[in-house]
BAMARVO-518241 format. One record per atom (N, C-alpha, C, CB): residue in one letter; y, z, x. Coordinates in steps of 0.1 Angstrom, whole numbers, plus 2048, in hexadecimal, padded with zeros to 3 digits. Glycine has a CB too. Layout:
! residues N
aYZX/...
END
This chain:
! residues 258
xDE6B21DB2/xDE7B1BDBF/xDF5B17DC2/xDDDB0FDC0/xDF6B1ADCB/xE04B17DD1/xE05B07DDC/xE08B27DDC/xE0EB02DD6/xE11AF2DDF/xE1DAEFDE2/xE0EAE6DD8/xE1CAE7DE6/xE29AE3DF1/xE25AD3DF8/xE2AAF2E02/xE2DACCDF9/xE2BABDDFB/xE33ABEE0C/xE35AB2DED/xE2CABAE15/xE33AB6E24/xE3DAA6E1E/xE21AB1E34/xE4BAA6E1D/xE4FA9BE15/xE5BA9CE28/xE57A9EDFE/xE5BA8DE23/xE60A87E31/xE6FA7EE2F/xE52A7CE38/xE75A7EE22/xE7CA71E19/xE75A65E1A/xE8BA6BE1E/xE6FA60E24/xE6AA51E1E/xE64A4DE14/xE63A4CE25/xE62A40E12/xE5BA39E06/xE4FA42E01/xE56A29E0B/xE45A43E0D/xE37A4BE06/xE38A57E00/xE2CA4EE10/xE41A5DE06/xE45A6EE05/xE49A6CDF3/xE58A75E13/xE51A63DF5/xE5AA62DE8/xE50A5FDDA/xE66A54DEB/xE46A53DDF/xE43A50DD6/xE31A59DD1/xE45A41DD7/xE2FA60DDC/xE26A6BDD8/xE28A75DD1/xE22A70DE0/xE35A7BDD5/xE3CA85DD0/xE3BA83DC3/xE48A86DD4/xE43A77DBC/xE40A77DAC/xE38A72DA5/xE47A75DA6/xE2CA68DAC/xE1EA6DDA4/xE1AA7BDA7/xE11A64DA8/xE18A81DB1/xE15A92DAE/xE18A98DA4/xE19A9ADB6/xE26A92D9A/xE29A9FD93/xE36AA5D98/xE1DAA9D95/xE3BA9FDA7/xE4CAA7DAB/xE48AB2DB0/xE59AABD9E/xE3CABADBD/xE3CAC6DBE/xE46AC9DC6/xE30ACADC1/xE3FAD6DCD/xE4CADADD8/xE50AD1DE3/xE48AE7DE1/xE5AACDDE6/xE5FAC8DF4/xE62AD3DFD/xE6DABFDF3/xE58ACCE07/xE5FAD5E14/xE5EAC9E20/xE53AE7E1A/xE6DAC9E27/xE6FAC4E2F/xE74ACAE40/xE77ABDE29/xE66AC2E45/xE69ACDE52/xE70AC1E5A/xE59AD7E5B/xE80AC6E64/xE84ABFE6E/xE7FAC4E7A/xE90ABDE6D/xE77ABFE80/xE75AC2E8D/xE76AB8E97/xE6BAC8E8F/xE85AB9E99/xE95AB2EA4/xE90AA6EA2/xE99AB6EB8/xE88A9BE9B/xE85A8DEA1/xE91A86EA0/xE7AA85E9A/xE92A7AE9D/xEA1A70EA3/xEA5A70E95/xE9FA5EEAD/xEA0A6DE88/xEA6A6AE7D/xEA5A74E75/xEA1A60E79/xEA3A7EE77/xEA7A8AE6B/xEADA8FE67/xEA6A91E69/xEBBA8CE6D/xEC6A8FE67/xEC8A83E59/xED1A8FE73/xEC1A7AE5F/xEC4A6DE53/xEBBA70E4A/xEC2A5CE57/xEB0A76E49/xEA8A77E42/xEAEA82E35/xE9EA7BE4A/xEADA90E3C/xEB9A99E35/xEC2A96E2C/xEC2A9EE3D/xECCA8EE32/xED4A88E2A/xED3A7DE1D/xEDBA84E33/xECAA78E1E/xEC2A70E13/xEBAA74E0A/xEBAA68E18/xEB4A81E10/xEA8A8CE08/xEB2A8FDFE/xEA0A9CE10/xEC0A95E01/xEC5A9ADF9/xECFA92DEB/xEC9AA3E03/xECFA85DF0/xED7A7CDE9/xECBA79DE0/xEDFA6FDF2/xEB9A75DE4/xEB6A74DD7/xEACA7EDD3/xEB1A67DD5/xEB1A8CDD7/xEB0A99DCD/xEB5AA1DC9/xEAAA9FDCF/xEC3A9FDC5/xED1AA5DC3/xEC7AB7DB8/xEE0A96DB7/xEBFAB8DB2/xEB9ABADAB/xEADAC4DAE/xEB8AB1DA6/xEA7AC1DB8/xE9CAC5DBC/xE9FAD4DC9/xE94AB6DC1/xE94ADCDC4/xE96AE3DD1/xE8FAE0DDD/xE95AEEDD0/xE96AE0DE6/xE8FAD6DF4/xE92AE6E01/xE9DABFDF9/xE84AE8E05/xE84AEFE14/xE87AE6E1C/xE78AF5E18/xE91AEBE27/xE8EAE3E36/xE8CAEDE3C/xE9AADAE3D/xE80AEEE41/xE7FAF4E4C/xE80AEEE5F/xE73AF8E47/xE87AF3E65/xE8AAF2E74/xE85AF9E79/xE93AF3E79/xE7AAFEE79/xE77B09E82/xE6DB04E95/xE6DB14E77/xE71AF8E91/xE67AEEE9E/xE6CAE6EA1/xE59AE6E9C/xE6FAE2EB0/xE78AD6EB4/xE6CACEEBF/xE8AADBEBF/xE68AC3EB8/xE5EABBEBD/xE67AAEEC8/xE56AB4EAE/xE75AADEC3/xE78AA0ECC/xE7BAA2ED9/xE83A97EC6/xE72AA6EE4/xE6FAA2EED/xE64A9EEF2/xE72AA7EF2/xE5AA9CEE5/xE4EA93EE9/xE4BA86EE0/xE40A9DEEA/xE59A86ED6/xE58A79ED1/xE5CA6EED8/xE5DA79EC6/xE4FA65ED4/xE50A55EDC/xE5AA4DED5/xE41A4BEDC/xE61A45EDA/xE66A37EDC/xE62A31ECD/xE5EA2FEEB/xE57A35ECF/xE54A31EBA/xE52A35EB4/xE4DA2BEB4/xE56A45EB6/xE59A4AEA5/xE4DA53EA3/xE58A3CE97/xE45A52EAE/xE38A5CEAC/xE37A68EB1/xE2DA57EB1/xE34A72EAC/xE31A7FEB1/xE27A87EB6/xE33A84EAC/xE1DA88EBE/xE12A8FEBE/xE11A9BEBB/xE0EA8FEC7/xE08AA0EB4/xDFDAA8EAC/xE09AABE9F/xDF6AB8EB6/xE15AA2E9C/xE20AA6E92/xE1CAAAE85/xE29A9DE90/xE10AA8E80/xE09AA9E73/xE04ABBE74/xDF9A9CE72/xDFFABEE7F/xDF7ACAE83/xDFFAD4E7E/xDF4ACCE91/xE0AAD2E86/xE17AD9E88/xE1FADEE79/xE22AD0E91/xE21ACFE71/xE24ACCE66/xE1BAD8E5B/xE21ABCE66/xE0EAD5E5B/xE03ADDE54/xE03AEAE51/xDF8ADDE5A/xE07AF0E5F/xE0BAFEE63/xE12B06E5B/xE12AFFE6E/xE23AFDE5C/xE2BB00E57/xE2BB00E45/xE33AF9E5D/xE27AF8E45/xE23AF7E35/xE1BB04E2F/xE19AE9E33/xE12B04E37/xE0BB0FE33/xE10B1BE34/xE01B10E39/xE18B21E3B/xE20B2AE3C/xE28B2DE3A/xE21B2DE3F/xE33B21E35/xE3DB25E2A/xE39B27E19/xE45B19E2B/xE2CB27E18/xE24B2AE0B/xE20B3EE0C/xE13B1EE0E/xE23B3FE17/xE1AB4EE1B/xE25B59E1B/xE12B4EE2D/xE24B5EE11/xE32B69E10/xE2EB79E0B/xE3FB62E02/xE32B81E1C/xE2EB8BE1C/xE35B97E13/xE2EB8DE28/xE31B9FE17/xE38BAAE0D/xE3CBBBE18/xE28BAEDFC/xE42BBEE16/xE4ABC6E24/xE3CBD1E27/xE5DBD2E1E/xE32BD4E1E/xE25BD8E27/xE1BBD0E31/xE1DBDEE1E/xE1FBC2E2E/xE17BB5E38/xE10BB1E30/xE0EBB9E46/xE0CBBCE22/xDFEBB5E17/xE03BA9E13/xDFABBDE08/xDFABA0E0B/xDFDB94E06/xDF4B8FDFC/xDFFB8BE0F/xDF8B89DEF/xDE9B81DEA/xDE3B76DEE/xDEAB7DDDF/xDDBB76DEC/xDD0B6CDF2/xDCFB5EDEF/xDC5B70DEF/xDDFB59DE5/xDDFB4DDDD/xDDBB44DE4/xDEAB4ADD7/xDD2B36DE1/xDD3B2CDE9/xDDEB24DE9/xDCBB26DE8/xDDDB1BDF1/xDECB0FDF6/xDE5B06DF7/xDF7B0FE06/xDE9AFCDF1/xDEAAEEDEF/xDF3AE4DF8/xDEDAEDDE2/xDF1ADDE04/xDF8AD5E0A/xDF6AC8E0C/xDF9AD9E11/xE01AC2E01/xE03AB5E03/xE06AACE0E/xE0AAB4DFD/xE02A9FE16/xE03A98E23/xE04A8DE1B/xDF7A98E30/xE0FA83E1A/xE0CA74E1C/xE07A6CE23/xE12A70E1C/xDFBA6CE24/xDF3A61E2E/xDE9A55E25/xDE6A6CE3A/xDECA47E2C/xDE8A40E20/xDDEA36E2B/xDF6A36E15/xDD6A31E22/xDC6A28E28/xDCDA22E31/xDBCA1AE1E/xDC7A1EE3C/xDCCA0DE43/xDD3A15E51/xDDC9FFE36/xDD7A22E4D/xDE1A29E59/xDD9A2BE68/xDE5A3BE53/xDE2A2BE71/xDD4A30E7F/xDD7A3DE83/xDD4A26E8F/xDE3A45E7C/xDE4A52E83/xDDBA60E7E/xDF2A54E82/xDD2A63E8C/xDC6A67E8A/xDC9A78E83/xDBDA66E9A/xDD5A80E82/xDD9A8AE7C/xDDFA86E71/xDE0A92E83/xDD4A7DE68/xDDBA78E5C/xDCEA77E56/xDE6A6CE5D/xDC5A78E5B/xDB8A74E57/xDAFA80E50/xDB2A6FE63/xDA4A7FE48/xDA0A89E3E/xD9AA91E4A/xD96A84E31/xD90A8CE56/xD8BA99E60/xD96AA2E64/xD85A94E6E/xDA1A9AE65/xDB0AA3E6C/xDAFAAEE5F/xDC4A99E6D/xDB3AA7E58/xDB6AAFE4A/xDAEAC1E46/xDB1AA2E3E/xDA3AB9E46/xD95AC7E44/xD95ACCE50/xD82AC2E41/xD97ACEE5A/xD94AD0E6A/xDA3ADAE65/xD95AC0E7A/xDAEAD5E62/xDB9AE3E62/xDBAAE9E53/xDCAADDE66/xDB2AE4E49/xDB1AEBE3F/xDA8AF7E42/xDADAE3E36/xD9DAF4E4A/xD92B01E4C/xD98B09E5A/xD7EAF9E50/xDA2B06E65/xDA7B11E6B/xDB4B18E65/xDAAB0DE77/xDBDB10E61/xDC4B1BE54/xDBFB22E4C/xDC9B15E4A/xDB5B1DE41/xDACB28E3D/xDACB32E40/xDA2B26E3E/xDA3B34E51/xDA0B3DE57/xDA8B46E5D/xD99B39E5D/xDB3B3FE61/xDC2B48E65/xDC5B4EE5A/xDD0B3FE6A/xDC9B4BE51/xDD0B52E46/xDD0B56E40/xDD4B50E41/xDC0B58E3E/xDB6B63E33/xDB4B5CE28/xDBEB74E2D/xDB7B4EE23/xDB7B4AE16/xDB4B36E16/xDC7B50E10/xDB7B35E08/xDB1B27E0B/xDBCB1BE09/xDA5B23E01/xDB9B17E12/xDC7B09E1C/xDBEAFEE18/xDCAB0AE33/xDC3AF6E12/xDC0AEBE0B/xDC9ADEE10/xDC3AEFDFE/xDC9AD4E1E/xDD1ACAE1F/xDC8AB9E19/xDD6ACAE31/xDD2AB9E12/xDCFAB0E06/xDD8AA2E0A/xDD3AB9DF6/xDD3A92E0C/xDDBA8BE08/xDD7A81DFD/xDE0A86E12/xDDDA86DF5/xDD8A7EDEA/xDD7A6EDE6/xDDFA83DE3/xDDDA69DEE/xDDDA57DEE/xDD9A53DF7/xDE8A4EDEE/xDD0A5AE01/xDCBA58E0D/xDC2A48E0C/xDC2A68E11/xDBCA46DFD/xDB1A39DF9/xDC1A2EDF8/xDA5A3CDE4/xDCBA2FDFA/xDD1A27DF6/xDD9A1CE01/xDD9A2DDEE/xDDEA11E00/xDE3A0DE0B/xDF2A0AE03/xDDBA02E12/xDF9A0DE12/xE0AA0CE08/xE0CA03E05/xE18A0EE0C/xE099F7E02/xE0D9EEDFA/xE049F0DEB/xE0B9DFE02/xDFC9F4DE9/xDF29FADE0/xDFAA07DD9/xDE59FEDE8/xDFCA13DE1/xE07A1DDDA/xE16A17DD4/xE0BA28DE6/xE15A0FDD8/xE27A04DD3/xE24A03DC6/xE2B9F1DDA/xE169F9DC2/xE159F9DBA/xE10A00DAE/xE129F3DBD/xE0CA0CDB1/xE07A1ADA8/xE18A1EDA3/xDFEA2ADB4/xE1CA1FDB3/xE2CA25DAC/xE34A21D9E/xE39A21DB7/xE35A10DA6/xE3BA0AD99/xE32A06D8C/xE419FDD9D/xE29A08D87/xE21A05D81/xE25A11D74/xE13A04D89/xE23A1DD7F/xE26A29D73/xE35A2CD73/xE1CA3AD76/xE3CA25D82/xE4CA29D7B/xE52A1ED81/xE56A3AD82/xE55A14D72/xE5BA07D75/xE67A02D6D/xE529FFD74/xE71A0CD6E/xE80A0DD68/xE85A08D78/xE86A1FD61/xE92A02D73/xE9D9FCD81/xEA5A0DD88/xEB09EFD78/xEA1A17D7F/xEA5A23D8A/xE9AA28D93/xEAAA31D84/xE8EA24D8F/xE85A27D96/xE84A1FDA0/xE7BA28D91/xE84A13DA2/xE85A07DAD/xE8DA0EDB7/xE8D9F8DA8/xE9BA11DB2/xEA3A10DBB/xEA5A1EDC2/xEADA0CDB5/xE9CA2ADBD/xE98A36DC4/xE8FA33DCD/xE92A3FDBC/xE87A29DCA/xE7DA25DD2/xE85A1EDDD/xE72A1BDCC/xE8CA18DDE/xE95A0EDEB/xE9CA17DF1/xEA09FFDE6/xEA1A27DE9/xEA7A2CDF3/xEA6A34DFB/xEAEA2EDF1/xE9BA38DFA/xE8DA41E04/xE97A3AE15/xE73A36DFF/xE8FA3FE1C/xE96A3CE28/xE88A39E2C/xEA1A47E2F/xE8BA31E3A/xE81A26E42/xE86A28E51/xE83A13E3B/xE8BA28E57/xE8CA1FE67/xE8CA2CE6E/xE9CA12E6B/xE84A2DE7B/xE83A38E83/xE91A3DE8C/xE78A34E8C/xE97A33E8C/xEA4A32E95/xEB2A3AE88/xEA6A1BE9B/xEBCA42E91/xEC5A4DE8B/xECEA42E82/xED0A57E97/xED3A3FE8B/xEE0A35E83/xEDDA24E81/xEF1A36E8F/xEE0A1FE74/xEDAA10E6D/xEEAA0EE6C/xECFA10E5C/xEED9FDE6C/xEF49F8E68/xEF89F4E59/xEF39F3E6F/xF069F6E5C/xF069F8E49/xF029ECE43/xF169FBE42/xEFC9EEE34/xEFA9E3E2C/xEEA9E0E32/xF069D6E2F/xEE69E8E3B/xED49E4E3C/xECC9F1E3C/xECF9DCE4E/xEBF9ECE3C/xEB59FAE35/xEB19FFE41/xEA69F5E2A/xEAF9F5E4E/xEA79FDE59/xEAC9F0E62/xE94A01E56/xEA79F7E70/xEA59EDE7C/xEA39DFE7B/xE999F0E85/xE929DDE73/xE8B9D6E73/xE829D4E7F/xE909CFE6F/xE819DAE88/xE789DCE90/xE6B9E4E92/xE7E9DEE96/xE769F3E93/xE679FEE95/xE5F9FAE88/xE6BA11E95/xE50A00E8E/xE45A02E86/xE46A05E74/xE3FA0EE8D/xE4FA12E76/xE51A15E65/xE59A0CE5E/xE56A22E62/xE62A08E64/xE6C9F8E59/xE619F1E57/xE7A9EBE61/xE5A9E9E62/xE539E2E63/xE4A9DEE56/xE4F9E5E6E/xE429EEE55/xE389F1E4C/xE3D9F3E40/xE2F9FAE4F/xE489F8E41/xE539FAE33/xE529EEE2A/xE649FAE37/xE5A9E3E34/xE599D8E2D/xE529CBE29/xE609D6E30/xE489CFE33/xE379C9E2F/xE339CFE24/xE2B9CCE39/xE329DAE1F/xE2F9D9E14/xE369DAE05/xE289DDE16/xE439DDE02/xE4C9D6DFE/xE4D9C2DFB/xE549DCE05/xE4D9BFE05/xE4B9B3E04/xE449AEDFD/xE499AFE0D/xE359B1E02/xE289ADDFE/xE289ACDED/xE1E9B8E05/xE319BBDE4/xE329BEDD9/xE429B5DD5/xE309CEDD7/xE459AFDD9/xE4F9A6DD5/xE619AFDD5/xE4A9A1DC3/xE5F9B4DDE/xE6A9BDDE0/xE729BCDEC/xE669C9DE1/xE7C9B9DEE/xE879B5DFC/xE8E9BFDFF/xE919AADFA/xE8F9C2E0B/xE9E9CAE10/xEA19C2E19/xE9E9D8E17/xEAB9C5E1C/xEB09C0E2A/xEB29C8E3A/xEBD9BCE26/xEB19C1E41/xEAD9CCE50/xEB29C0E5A/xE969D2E53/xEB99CAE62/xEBF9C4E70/xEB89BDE76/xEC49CDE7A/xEAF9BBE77/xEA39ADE7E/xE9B9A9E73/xE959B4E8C/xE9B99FE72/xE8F99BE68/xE7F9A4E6E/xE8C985E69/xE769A9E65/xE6B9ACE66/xE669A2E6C/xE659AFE5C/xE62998E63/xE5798FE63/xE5E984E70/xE53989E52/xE62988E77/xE66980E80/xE64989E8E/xE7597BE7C/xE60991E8F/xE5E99AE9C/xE51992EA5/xE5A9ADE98/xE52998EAE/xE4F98CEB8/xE3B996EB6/xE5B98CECE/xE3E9A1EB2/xE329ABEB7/xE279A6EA8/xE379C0EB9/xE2D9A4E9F/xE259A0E93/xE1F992E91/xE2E9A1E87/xE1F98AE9C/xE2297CE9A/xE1297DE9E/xE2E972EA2/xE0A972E97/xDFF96FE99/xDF9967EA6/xDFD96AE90/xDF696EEB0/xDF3962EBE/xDEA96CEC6/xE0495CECA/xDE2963ECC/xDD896AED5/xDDC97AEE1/xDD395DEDE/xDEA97AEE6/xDEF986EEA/xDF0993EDF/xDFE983EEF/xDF7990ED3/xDF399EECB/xDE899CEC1/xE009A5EC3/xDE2995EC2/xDCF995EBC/xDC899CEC6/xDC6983EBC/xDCB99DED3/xDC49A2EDF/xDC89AFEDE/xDC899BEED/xDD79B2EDF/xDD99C4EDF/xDDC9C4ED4/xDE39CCEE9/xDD69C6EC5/xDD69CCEB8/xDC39CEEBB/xDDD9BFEA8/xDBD9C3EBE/xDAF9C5EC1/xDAD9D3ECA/xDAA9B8EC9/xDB59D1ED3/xDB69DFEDC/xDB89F0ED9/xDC09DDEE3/xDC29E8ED2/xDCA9F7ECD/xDBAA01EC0/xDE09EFEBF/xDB59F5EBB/xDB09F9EAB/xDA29FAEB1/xDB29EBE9C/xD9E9F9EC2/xD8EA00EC9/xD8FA0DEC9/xD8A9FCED9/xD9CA0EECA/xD9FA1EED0/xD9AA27EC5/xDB0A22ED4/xD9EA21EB9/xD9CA2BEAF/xD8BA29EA9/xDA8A28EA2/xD8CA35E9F/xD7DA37E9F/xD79A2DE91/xD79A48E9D/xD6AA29E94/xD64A1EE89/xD68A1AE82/xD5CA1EE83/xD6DA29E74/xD6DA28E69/xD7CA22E66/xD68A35E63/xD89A24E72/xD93A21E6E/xD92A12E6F/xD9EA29E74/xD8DA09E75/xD8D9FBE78/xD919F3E69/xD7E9F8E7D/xD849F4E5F/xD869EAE54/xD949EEE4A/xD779EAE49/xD9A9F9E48/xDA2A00E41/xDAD9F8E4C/xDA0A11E3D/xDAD9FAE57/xDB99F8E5E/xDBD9E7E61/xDB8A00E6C/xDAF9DEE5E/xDB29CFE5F/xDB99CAE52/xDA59C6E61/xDB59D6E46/xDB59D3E32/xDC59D3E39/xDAD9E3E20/xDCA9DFE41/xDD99E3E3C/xDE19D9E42/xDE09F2E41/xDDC9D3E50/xDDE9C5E56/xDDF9B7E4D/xDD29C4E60/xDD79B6E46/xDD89ABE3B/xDE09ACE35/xDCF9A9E32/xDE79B8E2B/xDF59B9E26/xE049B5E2F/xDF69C8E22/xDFF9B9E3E/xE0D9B4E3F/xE0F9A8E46/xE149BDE46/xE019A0E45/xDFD98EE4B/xE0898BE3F/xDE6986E48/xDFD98FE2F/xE08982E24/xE0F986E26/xE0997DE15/xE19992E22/xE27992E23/xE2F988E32/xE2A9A2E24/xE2B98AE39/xE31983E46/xE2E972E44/xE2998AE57/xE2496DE3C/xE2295FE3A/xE2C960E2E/xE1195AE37/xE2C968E21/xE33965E1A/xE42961E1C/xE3096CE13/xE4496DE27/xE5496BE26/xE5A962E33/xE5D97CE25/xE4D95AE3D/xE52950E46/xE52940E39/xE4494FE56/xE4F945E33/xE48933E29/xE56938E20/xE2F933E1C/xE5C942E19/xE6A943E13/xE7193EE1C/xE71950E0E/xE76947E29/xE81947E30/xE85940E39/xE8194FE35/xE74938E3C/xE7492EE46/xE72935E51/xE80925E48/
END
């Protein structure tokens, strides 16, 4: 069976990658705002590894303001799968299966991250390609503050820590020197919620736990309530569990920092 990991540099990418075992990296840029920073980081902590980038898709004219992409997983899947599919100058081919890795972890709300997404393009790949397409995320039961702790548990040397901190985080191209991210968008945010939560600091151009959108009060109790109708039943209790990780962290580090 043939595999290949969708690896993105961030924290999850990073720290899935080597509980899996270190499979293939394939990194697809398609134009978003930070991939060039990404690139450049993939390759500082895989001087070693062979890493695909594939470009063959320029998505950023329908990325939002926060970092999100519509149907970007779909797209992502595709490619994966077909950089696995290697013809031979009569068009014949074997019928090996592919194995594709997604980092998607419990508590998440993005709905092409989810196991129906998952089997829904595992069984039309299948069918396109003559063979069997397998999209697999394997920590999908886990929540990232929960995979933090798997990581370091099985790799808890000070080079491993510090592979772990240098993963890249903030949606936005260019960071000020001496900080890890914004501290604003969504992915610092969640970065460092759960980091935190596991007793781990970076530093970031806005305090997290100080943003006005995380703060506990009846205006974002009203639209988090809102936002989490939209989605379907089953994501509710997983998505309040992933909410509770980043409550203590934000109590923990207002009761340190003041």
């Amino acid at each position: 069976m043939r595999e290949v990991m969708l690896y993105t540099g961030g924290m999850d990418s990073y720290m899935s990658w080597r509980l899996l075992g270190k499979p293939q990296i394939l990194y697809i840029d398609a134009g978003h705002e930070y991939a060039k920073r990404e690139i450049k980081q993939l390759y500082k902590l895989h001087p070693e590894e062979l890493i695909t980038i594939d470009s063959r898709i320029d998505l950023a004219d329908v990325e939002t303001a926060s970092g999100w992409v519509p149907l970007r997983n779909a797209f992502f899947f595709m490619i994966g799968a077909i950089s696995q599919v290697n013809y031979t100058v009569d068009q014949t081919e074997e019928n090996e299966p592919i194995k594709i890795y997604l980092n998607a972890l419990k508590g998440e709300g993005s709905t092409d991250k989810s196991r129906w997404f998952r089997w829904l393009m595992s069984k039309v790949m299948s069918l396109c390609l003559e063979r069997k397409v397998i999209c697999v995320a394997p920590y999908h039961h886990l929540y990232k503050a929960q995979l933090i702790q798997k990581y370091l548990k099985e790799f808890n040397t000070p080079e491993d820590l510090e592979a772990l901190k240098s993963t890249t985080a903030c949606y936005r191209e260019k960071i000020k020197k001496g900080f890890k991210g914004c501290g604003v968008c969504w992915s610092c945010y969640r970065r460092w919620a759960a980091l935190y939560y596991n007793g781990i600091e970076e530093r970031y151009e806005v305090n997290p736990w100080e943003l006005e959108i995380v703060k506990v009060n009846k205006a974002n109790v009203r639209k988090w309530i809102k936002g989490l109708s939209r989605k379907p039943i089953t994501y509710w209790l997983p998505m309040i569990k992933n909410n509770y990780y980043a409550y203590a962290a934000n109590k923990k580090a207002r009761k340190q920092h003041g």
